[in-house]
Backbone as JSON, one array per atom type, in Angstrom:
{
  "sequence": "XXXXXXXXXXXXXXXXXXXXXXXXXXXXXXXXXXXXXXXXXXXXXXXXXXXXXXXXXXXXXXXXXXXXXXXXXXXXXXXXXXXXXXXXXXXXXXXXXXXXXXXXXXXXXXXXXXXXXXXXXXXXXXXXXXXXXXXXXXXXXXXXXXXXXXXXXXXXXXXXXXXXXXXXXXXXXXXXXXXXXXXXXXXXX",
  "N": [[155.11, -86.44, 121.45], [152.54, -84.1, 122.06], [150.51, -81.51, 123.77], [148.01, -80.67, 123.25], [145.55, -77.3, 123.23], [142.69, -77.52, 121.6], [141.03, -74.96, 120.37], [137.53, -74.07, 119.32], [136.07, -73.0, 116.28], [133.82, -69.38, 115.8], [131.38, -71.0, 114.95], [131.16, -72.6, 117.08], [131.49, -76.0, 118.75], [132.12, -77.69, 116.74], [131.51, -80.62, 114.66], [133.09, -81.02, 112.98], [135.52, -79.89, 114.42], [136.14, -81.55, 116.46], [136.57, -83.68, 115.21], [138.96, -83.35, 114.07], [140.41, -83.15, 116.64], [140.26, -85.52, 117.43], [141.65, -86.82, 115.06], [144.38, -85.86, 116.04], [144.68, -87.05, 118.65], [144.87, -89.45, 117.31], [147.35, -89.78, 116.56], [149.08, -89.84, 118.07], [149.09, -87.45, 120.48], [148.36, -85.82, 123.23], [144.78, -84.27, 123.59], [142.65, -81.29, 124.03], [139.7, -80.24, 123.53], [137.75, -77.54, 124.45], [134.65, -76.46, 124.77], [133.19, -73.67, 124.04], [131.37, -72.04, 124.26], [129.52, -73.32, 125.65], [127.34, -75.67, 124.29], [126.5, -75.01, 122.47], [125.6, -74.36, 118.74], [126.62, -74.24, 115.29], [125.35, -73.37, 112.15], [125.48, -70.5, 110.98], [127.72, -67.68, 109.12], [126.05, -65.29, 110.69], [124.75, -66.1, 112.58], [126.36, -67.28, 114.69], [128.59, -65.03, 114.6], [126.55, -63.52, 116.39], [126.07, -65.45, 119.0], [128.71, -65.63, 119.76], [129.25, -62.68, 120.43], [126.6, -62.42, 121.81], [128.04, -63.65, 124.45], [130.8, -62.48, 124.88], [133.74, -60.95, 124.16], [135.94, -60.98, 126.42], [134.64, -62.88, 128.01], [134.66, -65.0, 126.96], [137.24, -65.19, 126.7], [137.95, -65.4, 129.37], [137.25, -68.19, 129.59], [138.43, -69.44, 127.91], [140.92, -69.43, 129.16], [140.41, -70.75, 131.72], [139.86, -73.43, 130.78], [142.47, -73.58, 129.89], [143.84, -73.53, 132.24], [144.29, -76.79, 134.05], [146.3, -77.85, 132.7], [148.59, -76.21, 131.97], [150.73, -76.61, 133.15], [152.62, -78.9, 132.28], [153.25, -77.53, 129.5], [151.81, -76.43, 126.99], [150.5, -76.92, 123.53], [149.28, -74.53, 121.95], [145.83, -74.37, 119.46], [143.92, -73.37, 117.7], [140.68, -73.05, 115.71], [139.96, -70.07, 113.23], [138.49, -67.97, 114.91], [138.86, -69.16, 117.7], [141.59, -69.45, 116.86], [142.26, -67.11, 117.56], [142.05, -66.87, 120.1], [143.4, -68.91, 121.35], [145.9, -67.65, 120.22], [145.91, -65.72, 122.11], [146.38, -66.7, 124.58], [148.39, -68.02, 124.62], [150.76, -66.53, 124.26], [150.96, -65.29, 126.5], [151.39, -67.56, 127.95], [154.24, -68.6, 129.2], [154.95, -71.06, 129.71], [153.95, -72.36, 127.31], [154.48, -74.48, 124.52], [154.25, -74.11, 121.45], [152.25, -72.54, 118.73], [149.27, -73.38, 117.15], [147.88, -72.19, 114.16], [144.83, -72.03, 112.48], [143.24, -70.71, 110.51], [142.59, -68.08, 111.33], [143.42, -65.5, 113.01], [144.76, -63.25, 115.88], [145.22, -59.73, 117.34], [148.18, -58.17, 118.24], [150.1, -57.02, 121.44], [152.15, -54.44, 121.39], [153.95, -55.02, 122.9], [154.62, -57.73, 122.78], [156.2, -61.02, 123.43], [157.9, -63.59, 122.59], [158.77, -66.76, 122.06], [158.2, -69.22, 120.78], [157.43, -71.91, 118.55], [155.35, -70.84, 115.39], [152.54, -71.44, 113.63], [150.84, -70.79, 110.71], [147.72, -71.28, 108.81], [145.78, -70.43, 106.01], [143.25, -68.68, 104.08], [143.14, -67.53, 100.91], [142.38, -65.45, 98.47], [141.22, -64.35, 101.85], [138.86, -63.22, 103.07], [137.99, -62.7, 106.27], [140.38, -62.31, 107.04], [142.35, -60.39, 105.94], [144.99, -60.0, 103.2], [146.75, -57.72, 104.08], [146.4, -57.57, 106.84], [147.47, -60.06, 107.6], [150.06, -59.92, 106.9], [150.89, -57.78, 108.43], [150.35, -59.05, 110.69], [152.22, -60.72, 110.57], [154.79, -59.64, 110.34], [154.55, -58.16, 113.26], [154.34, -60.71, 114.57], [157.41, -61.78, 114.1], [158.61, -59.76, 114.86], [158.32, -60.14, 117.84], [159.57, -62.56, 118.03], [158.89, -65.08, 117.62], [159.14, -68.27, 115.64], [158.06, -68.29, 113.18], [155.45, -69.76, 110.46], [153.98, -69.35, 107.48], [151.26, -70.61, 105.82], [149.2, -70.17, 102.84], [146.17, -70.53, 100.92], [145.19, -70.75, 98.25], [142.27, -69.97, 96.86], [140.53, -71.04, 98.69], [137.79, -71.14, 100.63], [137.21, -69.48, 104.24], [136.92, -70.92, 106.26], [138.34, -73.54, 105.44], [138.67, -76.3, 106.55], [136.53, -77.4, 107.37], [134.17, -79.96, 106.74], [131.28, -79.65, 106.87], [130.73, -76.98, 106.08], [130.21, -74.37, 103.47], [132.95, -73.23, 103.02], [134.17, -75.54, 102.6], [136.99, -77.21, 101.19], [138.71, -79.81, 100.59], [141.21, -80.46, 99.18], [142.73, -78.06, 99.98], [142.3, -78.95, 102.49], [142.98, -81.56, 103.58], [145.91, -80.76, 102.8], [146.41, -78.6, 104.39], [146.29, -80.07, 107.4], [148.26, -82.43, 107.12], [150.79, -80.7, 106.8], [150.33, -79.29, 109.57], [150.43, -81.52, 111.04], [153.2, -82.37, 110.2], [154.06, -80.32, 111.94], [153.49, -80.76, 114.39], [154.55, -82.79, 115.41], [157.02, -82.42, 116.41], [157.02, -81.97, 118.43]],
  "CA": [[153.71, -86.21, 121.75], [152.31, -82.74, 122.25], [149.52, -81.94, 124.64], [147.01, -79.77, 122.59], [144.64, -77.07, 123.4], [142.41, -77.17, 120.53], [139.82, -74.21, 120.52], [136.75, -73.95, 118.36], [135.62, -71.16, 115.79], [132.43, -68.88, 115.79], [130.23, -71.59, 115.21], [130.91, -73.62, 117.94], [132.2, -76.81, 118.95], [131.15, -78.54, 115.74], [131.67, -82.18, 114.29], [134.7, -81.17, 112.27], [136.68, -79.76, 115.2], [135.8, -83.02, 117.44], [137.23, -84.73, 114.16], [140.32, -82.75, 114.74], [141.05, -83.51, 117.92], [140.31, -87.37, 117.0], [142.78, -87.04, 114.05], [145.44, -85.39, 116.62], [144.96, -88.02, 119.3], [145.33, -90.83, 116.8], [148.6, -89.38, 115.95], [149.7, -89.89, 119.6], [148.97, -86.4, 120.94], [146.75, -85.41, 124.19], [144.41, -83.11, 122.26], [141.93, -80.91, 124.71], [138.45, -79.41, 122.93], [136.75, -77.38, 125.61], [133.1, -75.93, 124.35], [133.67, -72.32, 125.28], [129.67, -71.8, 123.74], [128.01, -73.88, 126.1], [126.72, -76.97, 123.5], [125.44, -74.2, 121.58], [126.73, -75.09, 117.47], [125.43, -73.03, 114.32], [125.67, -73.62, 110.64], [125.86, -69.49, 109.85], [128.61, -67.09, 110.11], [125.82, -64.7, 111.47], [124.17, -67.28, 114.15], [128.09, -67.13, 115.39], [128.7, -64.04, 115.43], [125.41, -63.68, 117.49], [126.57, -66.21, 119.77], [130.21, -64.53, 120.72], [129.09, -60.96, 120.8], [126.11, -62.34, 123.54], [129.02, -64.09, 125.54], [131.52, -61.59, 125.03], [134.98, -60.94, 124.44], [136.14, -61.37, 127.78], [133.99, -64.11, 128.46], [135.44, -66.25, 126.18], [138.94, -65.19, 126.96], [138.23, -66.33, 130.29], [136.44, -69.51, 129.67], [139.11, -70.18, 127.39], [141.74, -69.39, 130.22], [140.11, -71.77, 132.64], [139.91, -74.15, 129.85], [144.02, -74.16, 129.88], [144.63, -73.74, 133.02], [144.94, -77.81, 134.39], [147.12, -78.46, 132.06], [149.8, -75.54, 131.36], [152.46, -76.64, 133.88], [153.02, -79.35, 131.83], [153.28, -76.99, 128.78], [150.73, -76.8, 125.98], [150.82, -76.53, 122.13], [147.52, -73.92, 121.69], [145.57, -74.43, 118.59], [142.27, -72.93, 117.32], [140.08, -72.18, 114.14], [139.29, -69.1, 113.67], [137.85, -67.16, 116.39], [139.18, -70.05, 118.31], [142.65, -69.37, 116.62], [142.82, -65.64, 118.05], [142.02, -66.95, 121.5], [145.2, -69.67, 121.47], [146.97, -66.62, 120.38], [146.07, -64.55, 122.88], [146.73, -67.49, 125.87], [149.85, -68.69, 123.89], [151.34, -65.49, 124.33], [150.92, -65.1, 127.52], [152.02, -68.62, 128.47], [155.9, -68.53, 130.01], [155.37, -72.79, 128.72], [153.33, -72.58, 125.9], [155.69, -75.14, 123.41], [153.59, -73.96, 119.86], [150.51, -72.11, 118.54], [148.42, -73.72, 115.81], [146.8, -71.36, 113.59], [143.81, -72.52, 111.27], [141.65, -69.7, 109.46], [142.26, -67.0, 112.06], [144.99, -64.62, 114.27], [144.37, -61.66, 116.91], [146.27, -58.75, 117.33], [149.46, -58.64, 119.11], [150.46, -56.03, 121.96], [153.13, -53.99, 121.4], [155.25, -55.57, 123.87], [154.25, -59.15, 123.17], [157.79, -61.55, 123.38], [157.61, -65.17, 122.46], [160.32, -67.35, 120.91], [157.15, -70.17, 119.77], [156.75, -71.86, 117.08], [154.3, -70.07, 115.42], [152.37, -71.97, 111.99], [149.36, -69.87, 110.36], [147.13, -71.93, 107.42], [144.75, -69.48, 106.06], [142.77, -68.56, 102.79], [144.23, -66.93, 100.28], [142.0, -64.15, 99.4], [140.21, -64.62, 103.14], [137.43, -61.93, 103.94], [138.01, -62.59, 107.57], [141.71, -62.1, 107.89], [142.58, -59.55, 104.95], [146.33, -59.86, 102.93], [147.39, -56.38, 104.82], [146.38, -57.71, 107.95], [148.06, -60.79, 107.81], [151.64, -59.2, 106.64], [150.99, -56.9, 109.9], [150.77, -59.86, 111.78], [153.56, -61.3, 111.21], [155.54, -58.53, 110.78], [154.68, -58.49, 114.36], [154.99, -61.46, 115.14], [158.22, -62.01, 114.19], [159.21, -59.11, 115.74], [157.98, -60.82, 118.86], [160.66, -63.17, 118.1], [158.22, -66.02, 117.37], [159.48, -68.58, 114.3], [156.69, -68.38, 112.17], [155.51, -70.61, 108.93], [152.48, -68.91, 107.02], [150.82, -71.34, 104.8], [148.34, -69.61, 102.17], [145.5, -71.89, 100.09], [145.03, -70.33, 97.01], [140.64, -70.12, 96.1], [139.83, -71.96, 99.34], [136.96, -70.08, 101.66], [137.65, -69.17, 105.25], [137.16, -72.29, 107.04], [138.31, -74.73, 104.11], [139.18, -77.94, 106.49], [134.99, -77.98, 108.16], [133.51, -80.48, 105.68], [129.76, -79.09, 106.83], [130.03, -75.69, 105.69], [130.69, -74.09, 102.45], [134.07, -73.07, 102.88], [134.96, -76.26, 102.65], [138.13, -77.46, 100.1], [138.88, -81.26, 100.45], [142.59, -80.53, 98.85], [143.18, -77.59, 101.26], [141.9, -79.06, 103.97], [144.15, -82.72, 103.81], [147.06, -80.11, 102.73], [146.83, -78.1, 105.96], [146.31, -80.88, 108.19], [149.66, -83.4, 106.97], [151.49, -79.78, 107.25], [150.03, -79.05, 110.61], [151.01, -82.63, 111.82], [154.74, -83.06, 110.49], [154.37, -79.42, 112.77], [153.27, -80.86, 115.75], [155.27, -84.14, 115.1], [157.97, -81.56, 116.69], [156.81, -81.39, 120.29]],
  "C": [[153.51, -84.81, 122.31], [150.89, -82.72, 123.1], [149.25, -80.41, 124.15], [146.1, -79.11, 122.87], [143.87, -76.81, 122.08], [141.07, -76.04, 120.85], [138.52, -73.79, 118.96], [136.59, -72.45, 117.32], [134.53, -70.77, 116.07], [131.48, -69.61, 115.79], [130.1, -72.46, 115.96], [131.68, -75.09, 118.04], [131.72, -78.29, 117.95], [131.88, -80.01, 115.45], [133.31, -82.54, 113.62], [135.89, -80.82, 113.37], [136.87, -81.16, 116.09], [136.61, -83.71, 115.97], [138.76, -84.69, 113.86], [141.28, -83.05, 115.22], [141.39, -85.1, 117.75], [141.26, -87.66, 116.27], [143.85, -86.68, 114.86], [145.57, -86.62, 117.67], [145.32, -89.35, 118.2], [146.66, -91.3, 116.17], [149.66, -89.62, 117.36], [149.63, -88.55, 120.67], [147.89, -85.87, 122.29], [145.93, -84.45, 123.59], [143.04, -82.86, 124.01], [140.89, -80.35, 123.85], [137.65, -78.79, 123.63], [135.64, -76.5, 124.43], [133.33, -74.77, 125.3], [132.02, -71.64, 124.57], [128.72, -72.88, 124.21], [127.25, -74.95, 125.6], [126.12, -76.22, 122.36], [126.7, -74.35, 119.96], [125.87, -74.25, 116.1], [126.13, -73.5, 113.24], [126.09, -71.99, 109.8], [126.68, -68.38, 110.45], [127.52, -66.17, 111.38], [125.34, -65.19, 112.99], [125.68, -66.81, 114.83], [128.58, -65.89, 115.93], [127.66, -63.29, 116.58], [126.18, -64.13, 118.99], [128.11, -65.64, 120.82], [129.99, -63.79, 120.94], [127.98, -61.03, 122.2], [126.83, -62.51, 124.2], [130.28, -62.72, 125.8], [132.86, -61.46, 125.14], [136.06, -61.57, 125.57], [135.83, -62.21, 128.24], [134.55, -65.09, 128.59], [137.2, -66.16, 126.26], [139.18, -65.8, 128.45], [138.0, -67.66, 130.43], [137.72, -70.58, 128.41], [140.66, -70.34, 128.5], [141.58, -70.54, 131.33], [140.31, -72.63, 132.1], [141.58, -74.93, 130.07], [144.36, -74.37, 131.22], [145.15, -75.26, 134.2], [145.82, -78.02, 133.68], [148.85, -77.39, 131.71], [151.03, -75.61, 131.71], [153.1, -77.7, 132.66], [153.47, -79.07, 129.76], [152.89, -77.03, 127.39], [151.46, -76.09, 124.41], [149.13, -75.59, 121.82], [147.32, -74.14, 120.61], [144.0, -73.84, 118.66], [142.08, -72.68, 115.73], [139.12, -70.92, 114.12], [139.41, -68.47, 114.75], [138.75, -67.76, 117.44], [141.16, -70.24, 118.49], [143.19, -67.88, 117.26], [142.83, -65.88, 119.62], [143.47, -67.86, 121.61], [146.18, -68.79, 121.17], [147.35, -66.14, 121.81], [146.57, -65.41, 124.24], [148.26, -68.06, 125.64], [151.15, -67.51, 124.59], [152.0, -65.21, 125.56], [151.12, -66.14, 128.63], [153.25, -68.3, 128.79], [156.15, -70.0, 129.26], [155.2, -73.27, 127.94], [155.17, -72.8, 125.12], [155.13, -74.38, 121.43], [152.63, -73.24, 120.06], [150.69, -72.58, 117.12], [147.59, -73.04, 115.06], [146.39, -71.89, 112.51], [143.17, -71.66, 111.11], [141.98, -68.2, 110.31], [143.64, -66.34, 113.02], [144.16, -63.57, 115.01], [145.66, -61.15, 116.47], [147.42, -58.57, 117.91], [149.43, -57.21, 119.89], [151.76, -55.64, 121.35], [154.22, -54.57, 121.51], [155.58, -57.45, 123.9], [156.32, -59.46, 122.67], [157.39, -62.68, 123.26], [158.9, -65.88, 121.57], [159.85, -68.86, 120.26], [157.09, -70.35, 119.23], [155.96, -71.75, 116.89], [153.95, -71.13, 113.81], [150.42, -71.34, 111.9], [148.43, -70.93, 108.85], [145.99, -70.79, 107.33], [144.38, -69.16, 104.33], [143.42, -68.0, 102.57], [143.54, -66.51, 98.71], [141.23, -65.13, 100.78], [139.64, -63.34, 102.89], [137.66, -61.94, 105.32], [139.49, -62.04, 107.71], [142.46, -61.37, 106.13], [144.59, -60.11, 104.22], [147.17, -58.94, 104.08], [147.81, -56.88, 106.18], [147.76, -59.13, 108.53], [149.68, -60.75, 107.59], [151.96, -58.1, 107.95], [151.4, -58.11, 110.73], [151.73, -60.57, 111.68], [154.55, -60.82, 111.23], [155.78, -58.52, 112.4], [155.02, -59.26, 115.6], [156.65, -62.53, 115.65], [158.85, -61.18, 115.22], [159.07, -59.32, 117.07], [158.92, -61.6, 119.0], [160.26, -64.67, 118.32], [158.79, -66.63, 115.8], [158.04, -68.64, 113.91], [156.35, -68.64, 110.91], [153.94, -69.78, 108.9], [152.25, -69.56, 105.62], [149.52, -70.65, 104.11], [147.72, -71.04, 101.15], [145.14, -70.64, 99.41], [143.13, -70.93, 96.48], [140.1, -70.81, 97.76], [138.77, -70.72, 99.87], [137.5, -70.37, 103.52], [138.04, -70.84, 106.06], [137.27, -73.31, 106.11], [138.29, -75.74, 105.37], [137.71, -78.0, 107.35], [134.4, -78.53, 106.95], [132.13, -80.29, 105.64], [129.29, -77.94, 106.27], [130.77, -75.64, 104.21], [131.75, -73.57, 101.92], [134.77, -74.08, 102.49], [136.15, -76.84, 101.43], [138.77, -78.75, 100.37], [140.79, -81.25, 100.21], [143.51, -79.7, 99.61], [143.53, -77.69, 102.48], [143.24, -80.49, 104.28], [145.55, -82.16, 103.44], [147.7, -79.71, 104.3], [146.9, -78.83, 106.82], [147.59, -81.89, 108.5], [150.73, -81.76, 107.07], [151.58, -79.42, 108.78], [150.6, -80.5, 111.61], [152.5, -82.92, 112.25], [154.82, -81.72, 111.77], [154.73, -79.95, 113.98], [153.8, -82.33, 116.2], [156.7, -83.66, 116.59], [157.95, -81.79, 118.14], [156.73, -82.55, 120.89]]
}
């Protein structure tokens, strides 16, 4: 059993991530979902990006920080989509107990100096618009060199957020792909 921070993407703490978390607890897993947008939930990327750029970088890096912090002694598996996936980076990282990071649709950047020896698992379109080919061969370039194991799963035609069944990214064959991948993952911890 793994004890999960799951963090939302850009649009909020929508129906499919809550469906998520439900599918992770029913698997035996503590699964956490904190609302780092307040109740606030949007159907378009721009509403979203709206929404983060009022709160603010920082904001949300702290609100996702508070978020972890009851739980990290007992040492968390971070997960996010998206937006949501660059913040579990960025707290993952910087965990000492962090056991995993879950990446769905999204990565941040890495410092220089970052060190981690995490299992690391990325699912992500394949073209994405949000998270480029280039970028994503940087990042793990990096991240290996971090000294993170790292699995990068590519979906071939899906759109950014394939596994939200509300929006139009969505991919039905992607989405139950990444998810039984993402499980035997977290089967692990």
């Amino acid at each position: 059993m793994a004890r999960i921070l799951l963090f939302h993407s850009m649009y909020g703490l929508r129906p499919a991530v809550l469906d998520a978390a439900e599918m992770l607890r029913s698997a035996g897993h503590e699964v956490y979902a904190p609302d780092l947008y307040d109740g606030r939930v949007v159907d378009e990327p721009e509403a979203g990006i709206e929404i983060k750029d009022e709160i603010g970088q920082e904001e949300l890096l702290r609100r996702a920080v508070a978020a972890a912090a009851p739980h990290t002694d007992d040492g968390l598996v971070y997960a996010g989509l998206s937006l949501g996936g660059a913040l579990a980076q960025n707290l993952a990282l910087a965990d000492t107990k962090a056991r995993g990071l879950l990446l769905m649709h999204g990565t941040s950047d890495l410092p220089d100096d970052a060190a981690t020896e995490i299992p690391v698992q990325l699912h992500v379109a394949d073209p994405d618009t949000w998270e480029p080919v280039d970028w994503q061969n940087a990042w793990y370039l990096r991240m290996r060199r971090a000294g993170a194991d790292v699995e990068v799963f590519r979906y071939r035609g899906a759109g950014h957020l394939f596994t939200d069944p509300d929006l139009p990214d969505y991919d039905p064959e992607a989405a139950e792909r990444a998810w039984a991948i993402a499980m035997d993952f977290l089967a692990d911890f």
